[in-house]
LOVO-124591 format. One record per residue (C-alpha): residue number from 0; residue in one letter; x, y, z. Coordinates in nm, 3 decimals. Layout:
BEGIN
NUM;A;X;Y;Z .
...
end
This chain:
BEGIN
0;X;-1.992;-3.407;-0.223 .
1;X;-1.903;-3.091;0.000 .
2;X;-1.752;-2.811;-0.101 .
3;X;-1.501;-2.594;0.039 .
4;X;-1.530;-2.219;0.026 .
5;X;-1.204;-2.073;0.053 .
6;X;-1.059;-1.768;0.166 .
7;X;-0.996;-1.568;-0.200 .
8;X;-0.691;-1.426;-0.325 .
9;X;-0.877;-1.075;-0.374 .
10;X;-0.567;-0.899;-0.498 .
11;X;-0.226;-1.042;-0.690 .
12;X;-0.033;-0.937;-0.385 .
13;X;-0.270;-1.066;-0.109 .
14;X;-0.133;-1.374;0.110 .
15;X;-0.411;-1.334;0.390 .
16;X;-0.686;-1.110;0.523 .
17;X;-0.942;-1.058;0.764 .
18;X;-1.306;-1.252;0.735 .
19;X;-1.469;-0.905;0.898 .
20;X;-1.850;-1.053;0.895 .
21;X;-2.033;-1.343;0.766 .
22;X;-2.369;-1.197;0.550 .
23;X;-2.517;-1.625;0.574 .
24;X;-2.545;-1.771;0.857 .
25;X;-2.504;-2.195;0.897 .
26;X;-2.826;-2.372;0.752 .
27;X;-2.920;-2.109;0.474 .
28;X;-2.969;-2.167;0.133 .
29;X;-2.717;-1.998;-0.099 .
30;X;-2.744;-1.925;-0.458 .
31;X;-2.473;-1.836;-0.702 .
32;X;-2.382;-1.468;-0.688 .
33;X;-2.504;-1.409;-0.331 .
34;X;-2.297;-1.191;-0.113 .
35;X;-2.131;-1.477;0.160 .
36;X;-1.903;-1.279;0.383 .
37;X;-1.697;-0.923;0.354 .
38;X;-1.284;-1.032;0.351 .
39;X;-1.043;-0.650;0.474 .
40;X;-0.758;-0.644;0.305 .
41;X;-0.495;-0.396;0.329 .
42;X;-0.705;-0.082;0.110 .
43;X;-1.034;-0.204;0.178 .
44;X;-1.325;-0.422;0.247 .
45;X;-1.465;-0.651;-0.018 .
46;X;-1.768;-0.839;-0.077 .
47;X;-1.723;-1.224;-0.166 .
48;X;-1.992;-1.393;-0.427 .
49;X;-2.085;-1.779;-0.402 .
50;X;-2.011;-1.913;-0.682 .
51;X;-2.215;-2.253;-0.660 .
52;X;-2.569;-2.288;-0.531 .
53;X;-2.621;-2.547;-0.211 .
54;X;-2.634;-2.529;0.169 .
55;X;-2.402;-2.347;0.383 .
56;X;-2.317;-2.649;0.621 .
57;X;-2.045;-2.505;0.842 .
58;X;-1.870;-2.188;0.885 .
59;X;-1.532;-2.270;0.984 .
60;X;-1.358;-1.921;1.037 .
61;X;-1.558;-1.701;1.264 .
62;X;-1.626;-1.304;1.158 .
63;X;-1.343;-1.125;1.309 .
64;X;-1.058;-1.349;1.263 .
65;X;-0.771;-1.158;1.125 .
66;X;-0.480;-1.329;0.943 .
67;X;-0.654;-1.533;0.767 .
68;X;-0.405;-1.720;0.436 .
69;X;-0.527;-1.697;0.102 .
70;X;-0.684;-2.069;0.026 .
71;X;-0.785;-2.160;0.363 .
72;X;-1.122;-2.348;0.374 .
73;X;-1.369;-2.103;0.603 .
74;X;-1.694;-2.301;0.531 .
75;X;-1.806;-2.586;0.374 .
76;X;-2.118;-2.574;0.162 .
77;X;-2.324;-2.868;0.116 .
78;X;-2.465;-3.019;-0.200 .
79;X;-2.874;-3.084;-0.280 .
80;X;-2.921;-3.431;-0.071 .
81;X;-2.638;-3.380;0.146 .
82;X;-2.703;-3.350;0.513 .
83;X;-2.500;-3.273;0.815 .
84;X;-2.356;-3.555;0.839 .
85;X;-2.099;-3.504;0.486 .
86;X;-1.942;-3.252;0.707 .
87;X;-1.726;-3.496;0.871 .
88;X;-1.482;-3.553;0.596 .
89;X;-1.426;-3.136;0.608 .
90;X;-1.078;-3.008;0.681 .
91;X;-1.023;-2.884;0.987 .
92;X;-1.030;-2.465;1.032 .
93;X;-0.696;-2.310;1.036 .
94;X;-0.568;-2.148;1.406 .
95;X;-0.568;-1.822;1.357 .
96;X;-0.202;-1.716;1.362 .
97;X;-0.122;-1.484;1.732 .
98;X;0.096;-1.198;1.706 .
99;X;0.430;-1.251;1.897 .
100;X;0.429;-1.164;2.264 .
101;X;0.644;-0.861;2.356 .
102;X;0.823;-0.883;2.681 .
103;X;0.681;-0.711;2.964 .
104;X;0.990;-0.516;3.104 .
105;X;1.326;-0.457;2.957 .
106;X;1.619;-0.726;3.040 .
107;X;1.882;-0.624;3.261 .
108;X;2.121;-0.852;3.053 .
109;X;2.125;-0.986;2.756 .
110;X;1.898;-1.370;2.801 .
111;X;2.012;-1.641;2.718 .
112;X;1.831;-1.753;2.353 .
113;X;1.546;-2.006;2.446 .
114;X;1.551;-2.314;2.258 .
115;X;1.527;-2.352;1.878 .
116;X;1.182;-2.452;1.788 .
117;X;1.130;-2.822;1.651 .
118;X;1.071;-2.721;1.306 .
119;X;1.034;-2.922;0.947 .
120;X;1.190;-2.830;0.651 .
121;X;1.001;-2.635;0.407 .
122;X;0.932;-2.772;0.055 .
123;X;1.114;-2.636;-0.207 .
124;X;1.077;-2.620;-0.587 .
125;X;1.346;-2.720;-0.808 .
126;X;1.599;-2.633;-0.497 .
127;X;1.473;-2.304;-0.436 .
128;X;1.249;-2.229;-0.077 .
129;X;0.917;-2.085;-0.117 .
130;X;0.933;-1.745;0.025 .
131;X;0.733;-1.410;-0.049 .
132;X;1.026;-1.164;-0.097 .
133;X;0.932;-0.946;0.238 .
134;X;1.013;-1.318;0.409 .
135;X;1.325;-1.342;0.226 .
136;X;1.436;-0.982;0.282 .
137;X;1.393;-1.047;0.699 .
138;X;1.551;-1.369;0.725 .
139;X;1.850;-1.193;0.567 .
140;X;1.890;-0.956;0.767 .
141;X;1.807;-1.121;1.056 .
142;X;2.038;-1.409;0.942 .
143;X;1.716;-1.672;0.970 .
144;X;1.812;-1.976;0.770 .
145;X;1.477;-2.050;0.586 .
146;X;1.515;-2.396;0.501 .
147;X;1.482;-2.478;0.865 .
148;X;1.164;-2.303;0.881 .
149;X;0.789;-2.393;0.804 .
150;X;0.574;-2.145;0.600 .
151;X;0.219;-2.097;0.675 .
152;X;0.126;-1.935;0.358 .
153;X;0.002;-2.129;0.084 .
154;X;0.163;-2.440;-0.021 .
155;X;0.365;-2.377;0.256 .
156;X;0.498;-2.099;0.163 .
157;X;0.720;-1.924;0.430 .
158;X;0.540;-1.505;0.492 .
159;X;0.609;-1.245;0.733 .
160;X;0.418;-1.436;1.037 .
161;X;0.672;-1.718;1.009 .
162;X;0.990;-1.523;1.027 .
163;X;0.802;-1.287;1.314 .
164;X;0.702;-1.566;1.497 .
165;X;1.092;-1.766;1.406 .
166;X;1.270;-1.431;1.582 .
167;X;1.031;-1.452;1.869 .
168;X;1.094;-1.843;1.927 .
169;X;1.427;-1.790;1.943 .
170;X;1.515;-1.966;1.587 .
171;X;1.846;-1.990;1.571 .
172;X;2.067;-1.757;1.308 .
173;X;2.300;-1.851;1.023 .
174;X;2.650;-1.894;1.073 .
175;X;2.761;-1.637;0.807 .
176;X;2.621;-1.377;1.005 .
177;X;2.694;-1.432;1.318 .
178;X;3.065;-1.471;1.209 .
179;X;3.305;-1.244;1.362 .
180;X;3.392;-1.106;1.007 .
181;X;3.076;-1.042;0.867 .
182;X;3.004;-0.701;0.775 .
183;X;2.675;-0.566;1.011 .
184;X;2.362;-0.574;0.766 .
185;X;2.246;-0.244;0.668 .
186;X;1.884;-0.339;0.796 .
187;X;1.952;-0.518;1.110 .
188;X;1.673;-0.525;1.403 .
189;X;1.672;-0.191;1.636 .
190;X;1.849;-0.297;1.947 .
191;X;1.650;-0.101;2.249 .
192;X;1.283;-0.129;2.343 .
193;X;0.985;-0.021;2.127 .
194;X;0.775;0.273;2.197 .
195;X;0.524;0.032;2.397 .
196;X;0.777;-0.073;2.610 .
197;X;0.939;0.218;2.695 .
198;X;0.669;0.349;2.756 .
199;X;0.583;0.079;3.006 .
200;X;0.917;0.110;3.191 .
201;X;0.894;0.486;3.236 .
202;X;0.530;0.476;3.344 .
203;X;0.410;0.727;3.080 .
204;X;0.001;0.703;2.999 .
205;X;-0.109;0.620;2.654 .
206;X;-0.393;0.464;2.449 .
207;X;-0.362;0.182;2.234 .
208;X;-0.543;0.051;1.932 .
209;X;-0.459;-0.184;1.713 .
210;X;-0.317;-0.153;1.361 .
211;X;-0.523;-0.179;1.086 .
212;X;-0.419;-0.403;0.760 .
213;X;-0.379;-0.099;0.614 .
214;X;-0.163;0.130;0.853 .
215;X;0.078;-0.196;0.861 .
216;X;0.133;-0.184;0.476 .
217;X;0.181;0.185;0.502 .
218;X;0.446;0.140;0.762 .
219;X;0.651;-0.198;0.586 .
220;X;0.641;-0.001;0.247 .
221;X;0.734;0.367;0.341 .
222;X;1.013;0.163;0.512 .
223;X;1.112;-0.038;0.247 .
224;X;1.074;0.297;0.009 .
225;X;1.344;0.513;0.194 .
226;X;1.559;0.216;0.349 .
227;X;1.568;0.102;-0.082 .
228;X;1.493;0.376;-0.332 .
229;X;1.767;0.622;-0.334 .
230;X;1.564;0.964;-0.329 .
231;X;1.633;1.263;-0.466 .
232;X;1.450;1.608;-0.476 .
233;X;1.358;1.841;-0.689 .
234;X;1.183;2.191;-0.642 .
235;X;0.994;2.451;-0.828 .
236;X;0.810;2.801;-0.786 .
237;X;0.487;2.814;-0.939 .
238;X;0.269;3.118;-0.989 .
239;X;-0.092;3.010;-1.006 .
240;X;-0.289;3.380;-1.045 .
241;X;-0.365;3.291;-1.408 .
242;X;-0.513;2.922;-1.300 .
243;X;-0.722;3.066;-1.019 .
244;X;-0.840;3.325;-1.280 .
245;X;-0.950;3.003;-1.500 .
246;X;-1.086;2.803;-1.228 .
247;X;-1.310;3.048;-1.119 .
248;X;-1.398;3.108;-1.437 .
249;X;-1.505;2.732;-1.531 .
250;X;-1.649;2.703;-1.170 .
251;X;-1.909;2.977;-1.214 .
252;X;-1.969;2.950;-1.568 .
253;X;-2.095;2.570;-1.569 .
254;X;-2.370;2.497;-1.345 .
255;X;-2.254;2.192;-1.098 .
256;X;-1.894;2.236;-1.202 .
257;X;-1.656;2.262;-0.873 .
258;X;-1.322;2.203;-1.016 .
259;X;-1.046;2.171;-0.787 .
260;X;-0.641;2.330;-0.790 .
261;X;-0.574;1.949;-0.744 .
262;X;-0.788;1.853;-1.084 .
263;X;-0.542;2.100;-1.238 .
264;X;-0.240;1.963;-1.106 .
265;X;-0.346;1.588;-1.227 .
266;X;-0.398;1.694;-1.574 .
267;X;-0.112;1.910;-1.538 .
268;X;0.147;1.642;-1.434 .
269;X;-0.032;1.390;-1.689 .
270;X;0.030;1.625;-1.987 .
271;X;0.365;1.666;-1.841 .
272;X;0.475;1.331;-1.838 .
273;X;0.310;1.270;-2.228 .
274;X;0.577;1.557;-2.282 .
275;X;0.884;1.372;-2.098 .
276;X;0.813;0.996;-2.163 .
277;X;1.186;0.967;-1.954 .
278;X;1.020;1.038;-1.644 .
279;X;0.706;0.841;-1.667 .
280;X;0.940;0.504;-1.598 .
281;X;1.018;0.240;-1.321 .
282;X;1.296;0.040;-1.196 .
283;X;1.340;-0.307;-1.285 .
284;X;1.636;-0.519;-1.223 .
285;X;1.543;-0.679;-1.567 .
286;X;1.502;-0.323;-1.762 .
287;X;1.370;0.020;-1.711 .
288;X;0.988;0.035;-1.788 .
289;X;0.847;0.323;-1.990 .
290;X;0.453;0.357;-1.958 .
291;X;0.280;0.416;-2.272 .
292;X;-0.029;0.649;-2.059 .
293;X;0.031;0.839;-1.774 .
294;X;-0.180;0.636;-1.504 .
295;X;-0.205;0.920;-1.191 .
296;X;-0.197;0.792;-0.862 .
297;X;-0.336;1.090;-0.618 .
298;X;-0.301;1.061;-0.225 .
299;X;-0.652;1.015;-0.052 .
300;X;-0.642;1.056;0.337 .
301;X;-0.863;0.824;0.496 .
302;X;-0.968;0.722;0.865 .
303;X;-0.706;0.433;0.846 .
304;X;-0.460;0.573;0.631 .
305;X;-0.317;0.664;0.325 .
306;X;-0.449;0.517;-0.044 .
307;X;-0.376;0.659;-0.362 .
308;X;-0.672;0.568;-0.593 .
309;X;-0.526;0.622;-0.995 .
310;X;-0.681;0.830;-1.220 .
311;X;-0.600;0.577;-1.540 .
312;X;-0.444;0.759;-1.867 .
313;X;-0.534;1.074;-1.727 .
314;X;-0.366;1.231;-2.057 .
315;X;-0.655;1.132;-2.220 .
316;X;-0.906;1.283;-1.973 .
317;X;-1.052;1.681;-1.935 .
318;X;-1.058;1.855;-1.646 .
319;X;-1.432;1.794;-1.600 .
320;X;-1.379;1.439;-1.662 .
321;X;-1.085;1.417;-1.413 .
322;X;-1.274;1.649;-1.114 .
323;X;-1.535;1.353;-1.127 .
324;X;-1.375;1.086;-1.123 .
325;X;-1.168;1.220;-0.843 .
326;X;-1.493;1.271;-0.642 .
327;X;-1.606;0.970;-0.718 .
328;X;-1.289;0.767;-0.600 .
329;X;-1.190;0.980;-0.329 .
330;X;-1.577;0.913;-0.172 .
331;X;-1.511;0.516;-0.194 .
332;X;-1.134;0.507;-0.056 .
333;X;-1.298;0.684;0.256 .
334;X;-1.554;0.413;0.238 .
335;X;-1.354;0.134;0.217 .
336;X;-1.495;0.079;-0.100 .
337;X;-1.245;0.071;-0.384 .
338;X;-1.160;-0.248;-0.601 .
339;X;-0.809;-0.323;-0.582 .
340;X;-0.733;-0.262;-0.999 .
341;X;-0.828;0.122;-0.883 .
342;X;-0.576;0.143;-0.597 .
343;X;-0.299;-0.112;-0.743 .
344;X;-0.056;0.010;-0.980 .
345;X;0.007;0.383;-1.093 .
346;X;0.240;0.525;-1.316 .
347;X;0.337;0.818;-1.129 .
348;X;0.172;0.972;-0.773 .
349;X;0.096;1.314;-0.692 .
350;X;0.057;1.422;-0.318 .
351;X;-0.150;1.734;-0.222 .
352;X;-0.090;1.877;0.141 .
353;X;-0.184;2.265;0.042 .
354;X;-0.567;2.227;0.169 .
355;X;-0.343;2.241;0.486 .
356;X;-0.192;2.556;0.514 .
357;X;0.181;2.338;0.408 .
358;X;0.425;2.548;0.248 .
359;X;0.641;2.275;0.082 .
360;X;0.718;1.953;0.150 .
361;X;0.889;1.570;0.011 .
362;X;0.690;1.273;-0.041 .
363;X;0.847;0.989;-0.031 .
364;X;0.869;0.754;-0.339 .
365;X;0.550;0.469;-0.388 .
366;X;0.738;0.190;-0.530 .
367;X;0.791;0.067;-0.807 .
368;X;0.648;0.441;-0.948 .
369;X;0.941;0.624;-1.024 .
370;X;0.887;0.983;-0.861 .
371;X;0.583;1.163;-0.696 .
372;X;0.486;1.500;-0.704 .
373;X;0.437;1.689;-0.345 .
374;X;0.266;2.013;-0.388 .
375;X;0.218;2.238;-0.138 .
376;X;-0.010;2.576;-0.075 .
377;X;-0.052;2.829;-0.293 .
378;X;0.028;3.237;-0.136 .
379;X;0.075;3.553;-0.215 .
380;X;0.417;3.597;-0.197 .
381;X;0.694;3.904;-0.323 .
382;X;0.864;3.832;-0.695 .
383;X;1.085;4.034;-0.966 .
384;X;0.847;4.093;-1.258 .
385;X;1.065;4.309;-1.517 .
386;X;1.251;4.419;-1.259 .
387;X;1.021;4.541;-1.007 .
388;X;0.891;4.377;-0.668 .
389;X;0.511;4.250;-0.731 .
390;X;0.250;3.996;-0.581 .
391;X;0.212;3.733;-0.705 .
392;X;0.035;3.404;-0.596 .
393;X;0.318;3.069;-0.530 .
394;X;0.273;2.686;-0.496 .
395;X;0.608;2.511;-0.417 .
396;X;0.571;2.179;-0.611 .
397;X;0.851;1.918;-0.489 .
398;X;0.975;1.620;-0.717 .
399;X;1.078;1.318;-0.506 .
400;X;1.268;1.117;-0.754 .
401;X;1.422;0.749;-0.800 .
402;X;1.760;0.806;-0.903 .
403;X;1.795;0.473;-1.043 .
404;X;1.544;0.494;-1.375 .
405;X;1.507;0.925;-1.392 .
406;X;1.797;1.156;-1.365 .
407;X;1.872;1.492;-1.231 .
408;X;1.799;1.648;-1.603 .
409;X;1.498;1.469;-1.685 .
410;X;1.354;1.483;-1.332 .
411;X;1.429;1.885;-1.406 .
412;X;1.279;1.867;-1.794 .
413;X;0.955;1.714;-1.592 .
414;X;0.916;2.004;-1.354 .
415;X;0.956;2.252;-1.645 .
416;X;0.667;2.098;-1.830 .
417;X;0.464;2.079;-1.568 .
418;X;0.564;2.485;-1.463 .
419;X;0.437;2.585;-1.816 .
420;X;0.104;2.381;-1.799 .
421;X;0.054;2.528;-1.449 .
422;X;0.145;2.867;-1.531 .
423;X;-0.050;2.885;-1.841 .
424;X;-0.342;2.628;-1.861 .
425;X;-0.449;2.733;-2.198 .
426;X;-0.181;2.504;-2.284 .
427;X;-0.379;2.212;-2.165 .
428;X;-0.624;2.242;-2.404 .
429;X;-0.361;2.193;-2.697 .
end
């Protein structure tokens, strides 16, 4: 019989992604382990392995369909002695789900709502409606009831798309919000235009492109971050002329060695948190979480955005070992290359903008890490050394914290740790 080759769940998080090319083309043989197609999720582009030998009968997603849910069929492969015709009994390919329309112009006054979509109920288990908890989060606050909706996600689960695409039919809202009484919901929808449409109106001249899977995750969970995780900040004075000393030291010693400030600040921060377990926590609603290694997440600019590849139990790792690793996964993220175990998860995140010329500067929290490090240039700068004005070289290292699992005092204890590791890297031999 045929068999369905469906779009895979490449992640635990992923719900859908985007079939970028197709490496078989309809009537080829295909073996088990060949390369099929290459899926983009939201960090990067992976290749997807047959894993049964036959025919590749029909390819029911084209290359270049975006949105594509976890589980849908996207070709059928055909068994030895089938033909053609044992395509028939194939599902049907999924329609690719549209993004909603935004209106050309502003209103003058407020429309009237267009009709309620005709919509079915969506199943539920044991009472409860099957919703990812970004779907449940927007149907609160836009006061969507989601048992009159239908999800498009697997097993009909209700996702993002269906709540968009609800708001843009017009679905209409729950009573308990639209009440008179009820308190306004700290999230609500922007009233006003968006930057497109504004920018329409007032006849300003742009370009446009697209956002990337990954540039949309960025955006819904920097949002989520600050509109959830109540941040605090903590800062510190480091002076560096005794690392630099090292560094150069190690760099033209060792032939092919090109450690970095950044390789320092990773093992630094690492050692650190080994030092003050308290900080090297998340939130839970069920419990705070206390990480037995100190899994380093470290902020990678690439063409399409920001990913933090994690430099796993970096406690346990030299500054050699570190500085190639680094190399090695910073070269990938840019590629689009990274598998998602080396990208999802992290204990803690450190953020490096002083390649730039920044002074000092707050990152903001990568849930559900508790706090990440910003660190910022290092320069000469005046200071009191036994009471006389000297030189002395400064990085400005900034602790963005989550108040709810590490404290004032142990955010503080952190940055102290992490100041005498810095300050003195003999210490990180110890």
């Amino acid at each position: 019989m045929t068999v369905n080759i469906l779009m895979p769940a490449l992640s635990p998080t992923m719900t859908e992604g985007k079939l970028a090319k197709w490496h078989v083309k309809e009537g080829d043989d295909v073996a088990s382990g060949d390369v099929l197609a290459e899926i983009e999720t939201d960090k990067a582009t992976m290749e997807v392995e047959a894993v049964e030998e036959g025919k590749l009968g029909k390819i029911l997603i084209a290359e270049g369909t975006d949105n594509v849910a976890v589980n849908t069929p996207i070709a059928v492969l055909l068994e030895e002695g089938e033909d053609a015709s044992a395509i028939a009994a194939a599902p049907p390919p999924a329609e690719p789900k549209a993004p909603a329309a935004q209106p050309a112009e502003m209103p003058k006054a407020p429309a009237a709502p267009a009709p309620a979509p005709a919509v079915a109920p969506v199943t539920v288990t044991g009472g409860r409606v099957v919703a990812s908890p970004l779907a449940k989060r927007m149907a609160k606050q836009a006061g969507l009831d989601l048992a009159a909706l239908t999800g498009s996600g697997p097993s009909g689960r209700i996702v993002k798309h269906d709540i968009e695409a609800a708001l843009a039919g017009g679905a209409p809202r729950t009573a308990a919000v639209s009440a008179p009484t009820q308190a306004a919901a700290p999230l609500a929808i922007a009233a006003g235009p968006g930057a497109k449409q504004m920018a329409d109106l007032l006849g300003m001249a742009y370009t446009q492109e697209p956002l990337s899977k990954m540039r949309q995750v960025i955006a819904r969970r920097l949002s989520e971050a600050k509109q959830t995780v109540p941040h605090f900040y903590l800062t510190v004075d480091c002076q560096i002329d005794e690392l630099l000393r090292v560094r150069k030291e190690l760099n033209g010693r060792f032939e092919g060695l090109k450690i970095s400030v950044n390789d320092f600040v990773i093992r630094a921060a690492a050692l650190a948190l080994k030092q003050v377990p308290a900080a090297n926590a998340s939130y839970d609603d069920s419990g705070i979480l206390f990480y037995e290694h100190a899994d380093v997440s470290v902020a990678v600019a690439t063409p399409n955005g920001l990913i933090t590849p994690i430099v796993k139990a970096a406690e346990t790792k030299g500054l050699s070992g570190i500085s190639g690793e680094m190399k090695d996964l910073a070269a990938r993220a840019r590629d689009g290359k990274l598998k998602p175990e080396e990208y999802q998860g992290g204990t803690f995140s450190v953020s490096n903008l002083g390649m730039f010329g920044v002074r000092e500067f707050a990152a903001i929290v990568n849930p559900p890490q508790g706090a990440i490090l910003a660190v910022g240039a290092g320069e000469r700068r005046a200071v009191i050394e036994d009471g006389a004005v000297a030189a002395a070289t400064v990085m400005s290292c900034t602790l963005s914290v989550d108040h709810r699992v590490v404290d004032g005092a142990i955010g503080a204890e952190f940055l102290a740790a992490f100041k005498k590791l810095i300050e003195y890297p003999a210490a990180m031999l110890l």
